[in-house]
N, C-alpha and C positions, 0 to 999 in steps of 0.2 A: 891767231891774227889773220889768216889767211881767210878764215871762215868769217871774219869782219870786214874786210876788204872785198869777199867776194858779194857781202851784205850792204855793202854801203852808197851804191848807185838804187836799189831798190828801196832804204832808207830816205833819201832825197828823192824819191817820187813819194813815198808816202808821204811826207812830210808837205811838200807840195801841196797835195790833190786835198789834205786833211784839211788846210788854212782855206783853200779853196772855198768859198761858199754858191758857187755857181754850176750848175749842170752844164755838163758837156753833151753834143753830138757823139753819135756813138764811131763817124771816121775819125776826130780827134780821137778819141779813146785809143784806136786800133794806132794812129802815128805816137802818143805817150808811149804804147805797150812798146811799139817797133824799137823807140829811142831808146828802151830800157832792155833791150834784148830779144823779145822773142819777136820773129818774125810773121808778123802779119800784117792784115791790109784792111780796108772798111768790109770790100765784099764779106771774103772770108772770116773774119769778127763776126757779120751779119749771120752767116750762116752755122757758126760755131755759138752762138747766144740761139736760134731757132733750134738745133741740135741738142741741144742742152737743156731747154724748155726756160727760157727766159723770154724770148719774143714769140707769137703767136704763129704758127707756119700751114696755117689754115687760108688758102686764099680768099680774097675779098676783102671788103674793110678793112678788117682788124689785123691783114696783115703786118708782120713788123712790128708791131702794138706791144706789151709790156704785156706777160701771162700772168693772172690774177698774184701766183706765188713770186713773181718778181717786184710787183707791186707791193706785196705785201712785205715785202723785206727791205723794201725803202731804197731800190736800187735805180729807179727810172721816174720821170717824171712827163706828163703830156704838154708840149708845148699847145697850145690852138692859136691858129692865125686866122683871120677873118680876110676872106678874098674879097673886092666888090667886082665884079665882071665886066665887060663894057654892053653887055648886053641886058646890064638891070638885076641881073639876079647874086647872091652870096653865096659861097662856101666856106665852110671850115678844113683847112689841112690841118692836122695833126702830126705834129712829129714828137720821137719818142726821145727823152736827152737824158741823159744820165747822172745822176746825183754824186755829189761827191762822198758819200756812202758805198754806192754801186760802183765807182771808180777804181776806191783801193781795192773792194772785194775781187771784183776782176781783173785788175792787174794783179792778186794775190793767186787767185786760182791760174793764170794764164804763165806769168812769171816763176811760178813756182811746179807747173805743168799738172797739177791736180783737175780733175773733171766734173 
């Protein structure tokens, strides 16, 4: 019973994120993991997904970006937002958000201290 009790805060996240149909930013991600126990923060997240080869740590563009193997495992997705400037011209940012697939996996690897 101990080993249920000490599983059952991690149960009510999964159960959560699973109903979840929406991607998160990845500092939500890092405050979900923090509420749930391990302690971290957006930076740090950031740099423990670039370390781990889930985000791209190549500067330029693509940094931050989702590495083709995290894309391919269905754990991130690209937001695009269309800028208009006041100077006439457009850009796209891109930001990288996290599926509710990518969610549990990583609070499973993080929460459970696996690498």
């Amino acid at each position: 019973t101990k080993a249920l009790e000490a599983a059952k805060p991690k149960c009510i996240f999964a159960d959560a994120v699973a109903t979840a149909k929406t991607s998160i930013l990845i500092g939500d991600l890092a405050k979900l993991i923090k509420q749930n126990g391990y302690d971290i923060g957006q930076k740090r997240l950031f740099v423990w997904l670039r370390e781990n080869g889930y985000l791209i740590s190549r500067k330029g563009n693509s940094w931050n970006m989702p590495t083709q193997k995290a894309m391919d495992l269905g754990l991130f997705e690209i937001k695009e937002t269309t800028i208009n400037h006041s100077d006439g011209h457009i850009s796209i940012n891109k930001t990288p958000k996290i599926t509710g697939k990518g969610q549990l996996y990583f609070a499973d690897k993080l929460l459970n201290n696996i690498a």
